[in-house]
C-alpha positions in Angstrom: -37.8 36.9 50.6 -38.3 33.9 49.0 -37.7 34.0 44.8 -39.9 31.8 42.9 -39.0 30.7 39.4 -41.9 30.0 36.8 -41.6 26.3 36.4 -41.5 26.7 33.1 -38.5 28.7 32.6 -37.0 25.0 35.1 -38.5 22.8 31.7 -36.6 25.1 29.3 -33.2 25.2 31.3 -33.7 21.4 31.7 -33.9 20.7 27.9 -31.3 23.4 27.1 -28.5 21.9 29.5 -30.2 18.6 27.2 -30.1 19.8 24.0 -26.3 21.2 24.5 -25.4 17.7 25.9 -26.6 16.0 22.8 -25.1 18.1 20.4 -21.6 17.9 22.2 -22.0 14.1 22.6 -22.8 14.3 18.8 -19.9 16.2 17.9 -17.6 13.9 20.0 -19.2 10.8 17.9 -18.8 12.7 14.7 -15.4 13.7 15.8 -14.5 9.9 16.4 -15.7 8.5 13.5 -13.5 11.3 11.6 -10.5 10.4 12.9 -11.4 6.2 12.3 -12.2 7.3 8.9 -8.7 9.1 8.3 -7.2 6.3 10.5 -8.1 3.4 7.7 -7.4 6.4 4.7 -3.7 6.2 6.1 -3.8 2.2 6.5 -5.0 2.3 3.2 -2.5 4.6 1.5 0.5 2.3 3.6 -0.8 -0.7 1.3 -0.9 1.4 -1.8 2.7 1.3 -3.5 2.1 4.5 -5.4 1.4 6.6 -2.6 3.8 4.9 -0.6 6.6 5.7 -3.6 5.2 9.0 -3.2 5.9 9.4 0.3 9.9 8.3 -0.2 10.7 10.7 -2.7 11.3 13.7 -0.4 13.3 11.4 2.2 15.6 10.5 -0.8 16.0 13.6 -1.7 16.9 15.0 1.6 19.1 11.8 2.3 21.0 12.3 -0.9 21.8 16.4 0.0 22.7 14.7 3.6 25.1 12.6 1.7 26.6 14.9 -0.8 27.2 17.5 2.3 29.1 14.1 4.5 30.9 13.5 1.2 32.1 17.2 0.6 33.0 17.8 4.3 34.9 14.5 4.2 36.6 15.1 1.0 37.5 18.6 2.4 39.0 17.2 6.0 41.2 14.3 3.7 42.5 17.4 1.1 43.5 19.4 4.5 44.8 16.2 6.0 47.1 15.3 2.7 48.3 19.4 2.4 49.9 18.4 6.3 47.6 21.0 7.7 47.0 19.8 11.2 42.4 20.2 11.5 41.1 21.1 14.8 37.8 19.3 13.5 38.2 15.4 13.9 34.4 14.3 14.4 33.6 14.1 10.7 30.9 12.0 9.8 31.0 8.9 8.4 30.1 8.5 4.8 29.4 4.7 5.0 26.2 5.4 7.2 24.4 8.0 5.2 25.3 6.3 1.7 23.6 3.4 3.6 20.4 5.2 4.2 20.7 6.4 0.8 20.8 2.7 -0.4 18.1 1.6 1.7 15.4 4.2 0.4 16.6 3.1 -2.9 16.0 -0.5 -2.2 12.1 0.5 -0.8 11.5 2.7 -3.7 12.7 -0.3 -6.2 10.1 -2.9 -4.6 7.2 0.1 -4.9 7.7 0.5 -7.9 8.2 -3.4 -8.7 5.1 -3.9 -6.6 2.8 -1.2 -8.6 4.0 -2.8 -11.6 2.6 -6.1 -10.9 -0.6 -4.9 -9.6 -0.6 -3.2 -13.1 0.3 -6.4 -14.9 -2.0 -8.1 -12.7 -4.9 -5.8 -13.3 -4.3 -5.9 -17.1 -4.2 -10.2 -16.8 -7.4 -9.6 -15.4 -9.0 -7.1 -17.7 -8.0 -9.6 -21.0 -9.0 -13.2 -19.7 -11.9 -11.7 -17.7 -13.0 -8.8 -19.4 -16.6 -8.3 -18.5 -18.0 -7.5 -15.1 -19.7 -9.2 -12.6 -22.8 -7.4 -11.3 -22.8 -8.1 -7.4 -25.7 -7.9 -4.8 -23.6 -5.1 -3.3 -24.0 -2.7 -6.2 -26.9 -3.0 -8.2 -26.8 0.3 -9.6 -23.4 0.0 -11.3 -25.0 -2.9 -13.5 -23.2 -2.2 -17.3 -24.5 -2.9 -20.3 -21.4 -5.1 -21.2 -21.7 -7.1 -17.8 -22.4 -11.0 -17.7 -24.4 -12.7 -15.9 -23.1 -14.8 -12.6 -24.4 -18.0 -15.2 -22.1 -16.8 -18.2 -19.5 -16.0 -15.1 -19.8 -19.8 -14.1 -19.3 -21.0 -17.6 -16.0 -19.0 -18.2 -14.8 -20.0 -15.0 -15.0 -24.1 -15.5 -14.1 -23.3 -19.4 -10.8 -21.7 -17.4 -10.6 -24.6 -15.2 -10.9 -27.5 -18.1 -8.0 -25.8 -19.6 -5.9 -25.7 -16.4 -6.4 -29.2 -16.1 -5.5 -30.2 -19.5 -1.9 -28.7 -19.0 -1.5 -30.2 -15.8 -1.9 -33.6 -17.7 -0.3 -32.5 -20.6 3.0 -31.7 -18.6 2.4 -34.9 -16.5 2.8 -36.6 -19.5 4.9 -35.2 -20.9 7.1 -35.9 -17.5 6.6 -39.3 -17.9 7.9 -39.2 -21.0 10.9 -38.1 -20.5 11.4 -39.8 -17.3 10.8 -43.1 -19.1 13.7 -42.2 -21.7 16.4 -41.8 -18.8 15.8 -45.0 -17.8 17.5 -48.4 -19.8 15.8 -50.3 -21.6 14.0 -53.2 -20.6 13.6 -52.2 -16.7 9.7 -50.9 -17.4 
């Protein structure tokens, strides 16, 4: 006995095992770009001092218990050791290491925080001598009322370069100047 299958009940199996195929290969291209996406988040938030400062906080706190607790065993074993009580516990843990863990996440939280606030300062500089914005080809739609045009943008930017160049002379003169006066008379 020989079975025979409708061909069309062949077509739909075909385009099922298809249509299944294409939605897993989908979902494994969706899946990548997820994980790229939260790939350049993280490379992002390594660059950003805030978030980095954020991120040291709890390994501070946790390194300073880990240094209290070295200090207090230590200062426990030296009390026994001065009473003349003999201790069965000699591997105590050295202080110097954790207090330099301690001073190391200090020393990275220091240049976060020094680093966010020049980006701040930075930011601000650029706010005040530059305060309007730019509209780009990129993003047409955030065009503000208060923007300038790419002409007025030009102007600022030579005005801002004029200056610069008239205190370079300035201070090349003024150089001179006082290199002229160390000298004795009569050799220029």
């Amino acid at each position: 006995m020989s079975h025979k299958r409708p061909q069309g009940s062949v077509g739909l199996l075909t385009s099922s095992v298809a249509s299944h195929a294409k939605m897993a290969s989908q979902q494994q291209a969706a899946s990548l770009q997820q994980q790229q996406q939260q790939q350049q988040l993280s490379q992002q938030q390594d660059f950003d001092p805030v978030h980095r400062f954020k991120m040291l906080i709890p390994q501070l706190k946790e390194s300073l218990q880990n240094l209290m607790k070295i200090a207090s065993l230590n200062l426990t074993h030296n009390t026994i050791i001065d009473n003349g009580v003999t201790s069965n516990d000699t591997a105590v843990q050295r202080f110097d290491k954790s207090l330099e863990e301690f001073y190391a996440l200090c020393d990275q939280l220091e240049l976060c925080l020094r680093l966010a606030y020049e980006c701040l300062s930075q930011s601000i500089d650029s706010a005040k001598h530059s305060p309007n914005l730019v509209p780009t080809a990129t993003k047409p739609d955030t065009v503000q009322t208060e923007s300038m045009s790419y002409a007025q943008y030009l102007g600022m930017i030579k005005s801002q370069i004029s200056c610069a160049k008239d205190i370079h002379n300035a201070l090349l003169e003024c150089s001179k100047k006082i290199a002229g006066m160390g000298q004795p008379p009569g050799i220029m």
